[in-house]
C-alpha positions in Angstrom: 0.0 0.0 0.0 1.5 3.3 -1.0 0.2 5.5 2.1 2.4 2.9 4.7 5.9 3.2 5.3 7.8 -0.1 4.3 9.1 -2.1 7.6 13.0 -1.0 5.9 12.1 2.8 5.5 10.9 2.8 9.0 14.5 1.2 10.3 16.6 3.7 8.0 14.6 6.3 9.4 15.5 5.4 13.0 19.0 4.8 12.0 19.0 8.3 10.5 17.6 9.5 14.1 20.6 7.8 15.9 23.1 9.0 13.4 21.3 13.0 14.3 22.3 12.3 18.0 18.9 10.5 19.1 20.4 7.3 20.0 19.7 7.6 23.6 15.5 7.2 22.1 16.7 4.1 20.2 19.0 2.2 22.3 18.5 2.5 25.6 17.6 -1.6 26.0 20.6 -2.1 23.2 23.1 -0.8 26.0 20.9 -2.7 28.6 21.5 -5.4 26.8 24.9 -5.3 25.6 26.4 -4.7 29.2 24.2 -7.2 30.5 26.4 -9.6 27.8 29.8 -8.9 28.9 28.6 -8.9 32.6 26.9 -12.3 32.5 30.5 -13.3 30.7 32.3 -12.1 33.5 30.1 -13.2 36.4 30.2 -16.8 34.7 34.1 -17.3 35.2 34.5 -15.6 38.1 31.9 -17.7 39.9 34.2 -20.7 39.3 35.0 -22.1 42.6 37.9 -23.8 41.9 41.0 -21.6 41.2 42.8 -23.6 38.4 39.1 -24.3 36.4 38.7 -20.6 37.0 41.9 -19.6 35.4 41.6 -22.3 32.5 38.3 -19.8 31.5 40.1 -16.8 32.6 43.0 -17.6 30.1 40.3 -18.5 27.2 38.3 -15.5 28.0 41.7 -13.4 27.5 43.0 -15.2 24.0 39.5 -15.0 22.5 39.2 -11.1 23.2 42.9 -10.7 21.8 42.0 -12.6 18.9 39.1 -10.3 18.4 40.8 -6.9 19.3 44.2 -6.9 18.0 45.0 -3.2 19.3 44.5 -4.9 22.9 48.3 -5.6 23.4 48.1 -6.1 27.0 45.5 -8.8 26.5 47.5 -10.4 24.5 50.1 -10.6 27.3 47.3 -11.1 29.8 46.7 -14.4 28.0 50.6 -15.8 28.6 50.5 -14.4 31.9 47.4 -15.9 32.9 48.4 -19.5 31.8 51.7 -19.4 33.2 49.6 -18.9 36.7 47.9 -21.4 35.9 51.1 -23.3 35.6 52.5 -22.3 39.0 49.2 -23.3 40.9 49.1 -26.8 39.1 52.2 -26.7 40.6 52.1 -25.6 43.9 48.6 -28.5 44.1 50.7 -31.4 43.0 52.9 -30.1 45.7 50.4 -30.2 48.1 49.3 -33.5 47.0 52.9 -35.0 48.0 52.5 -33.6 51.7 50.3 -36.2 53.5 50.1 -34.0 56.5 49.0 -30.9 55.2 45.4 -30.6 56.1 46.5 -31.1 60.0 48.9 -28.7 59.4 46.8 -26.2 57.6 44.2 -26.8 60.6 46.1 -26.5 63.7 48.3 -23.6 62.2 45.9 -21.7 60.6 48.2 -21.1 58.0 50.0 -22.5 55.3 52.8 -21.1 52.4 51.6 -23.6 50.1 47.8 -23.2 50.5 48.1 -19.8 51.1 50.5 -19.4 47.6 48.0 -21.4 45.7 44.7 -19.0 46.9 47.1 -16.0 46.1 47.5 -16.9 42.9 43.8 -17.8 41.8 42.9 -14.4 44.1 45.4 -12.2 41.8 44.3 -13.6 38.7 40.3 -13.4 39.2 40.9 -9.8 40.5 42.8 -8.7 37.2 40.3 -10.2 35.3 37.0 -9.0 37.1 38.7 -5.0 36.7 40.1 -5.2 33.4 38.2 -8.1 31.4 34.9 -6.9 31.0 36.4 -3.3 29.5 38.3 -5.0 27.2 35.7 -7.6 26.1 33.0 -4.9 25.5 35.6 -3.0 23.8 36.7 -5.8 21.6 32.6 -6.6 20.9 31.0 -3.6 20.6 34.0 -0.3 19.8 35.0 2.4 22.9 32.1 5.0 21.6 29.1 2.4 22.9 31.5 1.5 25.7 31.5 5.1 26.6 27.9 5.6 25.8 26.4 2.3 27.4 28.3 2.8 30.5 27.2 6.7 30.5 23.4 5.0 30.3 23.4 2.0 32.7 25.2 4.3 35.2 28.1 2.5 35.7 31.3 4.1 36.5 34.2 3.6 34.0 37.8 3.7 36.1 39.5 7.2 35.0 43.1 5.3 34.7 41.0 2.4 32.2 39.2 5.3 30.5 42.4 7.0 29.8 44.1 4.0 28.6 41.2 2.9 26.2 41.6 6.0 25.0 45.2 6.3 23.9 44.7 2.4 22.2 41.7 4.1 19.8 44.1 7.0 19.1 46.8 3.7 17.8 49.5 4.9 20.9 49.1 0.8 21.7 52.2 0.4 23.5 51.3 3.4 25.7 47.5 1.9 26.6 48.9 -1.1 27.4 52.0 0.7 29.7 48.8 2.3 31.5 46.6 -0.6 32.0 50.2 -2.8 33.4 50.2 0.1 36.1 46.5 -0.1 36.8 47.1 -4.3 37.2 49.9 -4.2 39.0 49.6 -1.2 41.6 45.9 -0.7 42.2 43.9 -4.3 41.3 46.7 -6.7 42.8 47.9 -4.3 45.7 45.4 -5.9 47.9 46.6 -9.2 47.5 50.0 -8.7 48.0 49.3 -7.0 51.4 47.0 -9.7 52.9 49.4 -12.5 51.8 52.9 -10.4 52.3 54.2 -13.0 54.5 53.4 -15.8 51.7 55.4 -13.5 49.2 58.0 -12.8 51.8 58.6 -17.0 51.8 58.2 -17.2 48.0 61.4 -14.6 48.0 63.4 -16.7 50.6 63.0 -20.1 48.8 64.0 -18.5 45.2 66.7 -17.1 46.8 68.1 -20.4 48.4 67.3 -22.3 45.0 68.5 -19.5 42.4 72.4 -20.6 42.9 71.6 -24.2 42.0 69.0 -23.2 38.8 69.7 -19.7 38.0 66.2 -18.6 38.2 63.9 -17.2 40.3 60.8 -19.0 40.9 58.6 -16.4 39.9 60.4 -16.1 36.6 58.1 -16.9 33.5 58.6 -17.9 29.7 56.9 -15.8 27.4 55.0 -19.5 26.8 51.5 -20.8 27.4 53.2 -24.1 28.1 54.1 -25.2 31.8 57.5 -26.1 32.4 58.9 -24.0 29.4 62.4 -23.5 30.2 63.2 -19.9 28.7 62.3 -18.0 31.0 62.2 -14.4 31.5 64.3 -12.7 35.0 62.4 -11.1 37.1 64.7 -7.9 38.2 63.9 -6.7 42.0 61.4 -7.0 44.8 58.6 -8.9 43.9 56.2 -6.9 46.3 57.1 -3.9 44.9 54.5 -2.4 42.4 57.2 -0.3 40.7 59.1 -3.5 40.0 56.2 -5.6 39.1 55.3 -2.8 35.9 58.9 -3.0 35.3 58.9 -7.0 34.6 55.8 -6.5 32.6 57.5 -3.9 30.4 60.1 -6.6 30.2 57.7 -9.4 28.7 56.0 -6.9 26.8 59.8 -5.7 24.8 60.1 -9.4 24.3 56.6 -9.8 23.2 56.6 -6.9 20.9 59.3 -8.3 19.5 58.4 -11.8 18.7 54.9 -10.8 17.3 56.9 -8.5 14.9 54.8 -5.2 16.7 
């Protein structure tokens, strides 16, 4: 009927109205909806009891938004990283599967370096990912402009020091966003977990210090692998509870990462 606007005029028409600045009319329950996505994503892993199940999907959850964002550089490195935790707490359990008496132990002392190494490690790596992950992901999915718009909509608060780092990756300064997102990691997200288990690091430092003249490595040194046990490992270079240092050792494995994808 020529007096009734065709079902695809009527959609180029709102389309037109979005593209005037009247998106907020059109897409209120699109935002809803696509922060609802990434949130569900997130709330999925992270609800994984177990730490090393958890990280397996944390680890995924990383290589599938680099494969899908390939400005994301430090999700790229987020993915090694990740796995080679995954590694050490694989570890650190068959460890504690050799020690008979470690449940009394854990029981009557309250504490334990291996149990308390292992829930360090799965407490650092779900923290990272709950901050950082769902930014990335919705910025891999859906661009930064409906990041910035849905968030703006649903109320949620975007983290300045993430904002500004999003921000430099759209404007293609890469290695700068992912320089600013290492610092966020490393002395904001993680902080807390290296102050409740300080004494856990503290013992971490003292047994890599009495095995490094017999291997040459410390034990929280990493290959630039996703395989455990990978022998070429990186050097870790100061104190592993310092924040400062931390960044450093992550500009470290980025160098050598930017290097061996050719960046």
């Amino acid at each position: 009927m020529s007096g009734v606007p065709s079902i695809a005029s009527a959609a180029a028409k709102a389309v037109q109205a979005a593209g005037n600045g009247d998106a907020k009319s059109v897409c209120v329950s699109c935002c809803h909806s696509k922060v609802k996505d990434i949130d569900d994503q997130t709330e999925k892993i992270a609800s994984i009891k177990d730490p090393i199940e958890r990280n397996k999907a944390i680890t995924q959850a990383y290589s599938d938004v680099a494969a899908k964002d390939p400005q994301d550089r430090w999700v790229k490195l987020a993915s090694i990283v990740s796995a080679q935790a995954g590694c050490a707490m694989k570890q650190v359990g068959e460890v504690r599967s050799w020690v008979a008496w470690k449940q009394p132990l854990d029981d009557v002392s309250g504490m334990s370096f291996s149990n308390n190494l292992y829930h360090a490690l799965g407490d650092a790596n779900k923290g990272i990912f709950v901050d950082i992950y769902p930014v990335a992901a919705y910025k891999a999915k859906y661009g930064l402009a409906s990041l910035k718009e849905c968030y703006a909509s649903e109320g949620r608060y975007l983290k300045s020091a993430l904002l500004e780092a999003f921000d430099k990756m759209d404007r293609g300064d890469l290695e700068g966003a992912s320089n600013d997102i290492a610092k966020f990691e490393q002395k904001s997200v993680v902080r807390n977990v290296y102050d409740q288990y300080s004494g856990t690091f503290s013992e971490l430092k003292l047994a890599s210090a009495i095995q490094k003249p017999f291997t040459g490595k410390d034990l929280f040194d990493i290959p630039l692998s996703t395989i455990c046990g990978d022998p070429n490992t990186i050097a870790f270079v100061g104190n592993l509870s310092n924040g400062d240092d931390r960044v450093g050792y992550y500009n470290t494995l980025m160098a050598a990462l930017k290097k061996d994808q050719g960046w």
